[in-house]
C-alpha positions in Angstrom: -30.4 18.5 -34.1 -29.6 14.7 -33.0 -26.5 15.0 -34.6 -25.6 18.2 -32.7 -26.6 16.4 -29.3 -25.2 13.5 -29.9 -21.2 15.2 -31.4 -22.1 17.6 -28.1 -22.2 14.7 -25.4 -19.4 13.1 -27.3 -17.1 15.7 -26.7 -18.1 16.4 -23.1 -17.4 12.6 -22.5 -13.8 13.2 -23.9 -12.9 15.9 -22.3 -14.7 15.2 -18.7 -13.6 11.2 -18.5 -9.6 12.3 -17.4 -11.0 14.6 -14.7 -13.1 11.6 -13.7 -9.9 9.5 -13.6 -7.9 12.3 -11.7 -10.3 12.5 -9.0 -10.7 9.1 -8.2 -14.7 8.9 -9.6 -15.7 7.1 -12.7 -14.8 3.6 -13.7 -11.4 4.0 -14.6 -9.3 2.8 -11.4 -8.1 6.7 -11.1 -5.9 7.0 -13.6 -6.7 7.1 -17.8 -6.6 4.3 -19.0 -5.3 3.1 -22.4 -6.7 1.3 -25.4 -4.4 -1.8 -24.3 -5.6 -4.1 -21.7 -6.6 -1.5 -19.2 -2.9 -0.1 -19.0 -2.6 3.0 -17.1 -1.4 5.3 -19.3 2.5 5.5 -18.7 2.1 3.3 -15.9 2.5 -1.0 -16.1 0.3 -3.2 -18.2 -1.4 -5.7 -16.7 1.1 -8.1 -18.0 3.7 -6.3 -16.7 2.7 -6.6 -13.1 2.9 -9.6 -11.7 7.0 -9.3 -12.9 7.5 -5.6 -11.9 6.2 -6.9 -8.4 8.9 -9.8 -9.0 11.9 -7.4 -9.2 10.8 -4.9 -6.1 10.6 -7.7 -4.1 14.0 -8.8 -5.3 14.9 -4.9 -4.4 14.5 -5.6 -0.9 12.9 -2.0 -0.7 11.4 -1.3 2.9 7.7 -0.7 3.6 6.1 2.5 4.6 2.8 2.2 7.0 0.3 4.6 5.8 -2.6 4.7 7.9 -5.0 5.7 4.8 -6.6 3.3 2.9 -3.6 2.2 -0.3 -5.7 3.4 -3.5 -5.0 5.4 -6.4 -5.9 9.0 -6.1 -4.4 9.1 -2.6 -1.9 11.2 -1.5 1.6 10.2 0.4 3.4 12.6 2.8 5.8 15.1 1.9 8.5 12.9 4.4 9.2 9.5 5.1 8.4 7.9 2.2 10.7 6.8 -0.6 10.3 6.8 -4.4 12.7 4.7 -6.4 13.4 5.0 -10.7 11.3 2.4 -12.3 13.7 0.1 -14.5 13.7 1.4 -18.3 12.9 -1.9 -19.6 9.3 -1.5 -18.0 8.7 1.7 -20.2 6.9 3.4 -17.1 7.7 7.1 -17.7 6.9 9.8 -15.0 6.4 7.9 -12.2 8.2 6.0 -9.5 7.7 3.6 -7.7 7.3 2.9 -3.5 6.0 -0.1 -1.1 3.1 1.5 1.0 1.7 -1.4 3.6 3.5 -3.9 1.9 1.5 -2.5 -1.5 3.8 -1.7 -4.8 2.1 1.7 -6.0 3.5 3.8 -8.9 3.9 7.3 -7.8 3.6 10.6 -9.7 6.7 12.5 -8.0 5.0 16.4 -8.7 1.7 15.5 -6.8 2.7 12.4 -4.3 -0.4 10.8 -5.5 -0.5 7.0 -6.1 -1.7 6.4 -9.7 -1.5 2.7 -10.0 -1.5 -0.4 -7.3 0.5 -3.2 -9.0 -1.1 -6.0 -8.6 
C-alpha cells in the first residue's frame, strides 16, 4: 500500500510541477527548469547570461516601459513591443528576445509571456 502511495504522489509531482511553472507558483522561477544549473528549458543557462546580456546591449535594441511588474509568467501587449531572433550560437529555441524597463526577458512569441529575465 506504501508503495502505491508513494509511485501515486510521485507521478502527481511529475505531471503537476510544469503547470506550477506555467502559472507562475511553485519554486521554479515560472518556467521548467532543467537538470543543468537551473537552465530554463530552451531558454539561457545561467552561464550564458551575463554574455547574452553583453551582445543585446551591443544591439542597441530600444526599451519598452511596461507598467507591470518585469517577471516571468507576465504577459506583454499585443502592440508596441518588439521581439528580436535570439543568435543560434545561444541554442535558445522558441523564444525571442525583447528589453522591457531596461530588463532583457526571453519571450514565448505564441503567448507574449516572458519566460526568463536574463540576468
Amino acid at each position: 500500500m506504501k508503495t502505491r502511495l508513494l509511485a501515486a504522489t510521485a507521478i502527481l509531482a511529475l505531471f503537476s510541477a510544469p503547470a506550477l511553472a506555467q502559472s507562475g507558483a511553485g519554486p521554479a522561477t515560472g518556467a521548467a527548469t532543467g537538470a543543468v544549473g537551473g537552465a530554463i528549458v530552451g531558454g539561457l543557462a545561467e552561464q550564458q547570461q551575463p554574455r547574452f546580456r553583453q551582445y543585446v546591449v551591443t544591439q542597441g535594441r530600444p526599451s519598452y516601459r511596461y507598467q507591470e511588474e518585469v517577471r516571468v509568467g507576465a504577459v506583454l501587449p499585443t502592440s508596441g513591443v518588439t521581439y528580436y531572433e535570439v543568435p543560434n550560437e545561444y541554442g535558445v529555441q522558441n523564444y525571442r528576445y525583447t528589453v522591457v524597463n531596461d530588463q532583457v526577458v526571453l519571450v514565448d512569441p505564441g503567448t507574449r509571456r516572458i519566460v526568463q529575465v536574463v540576468r
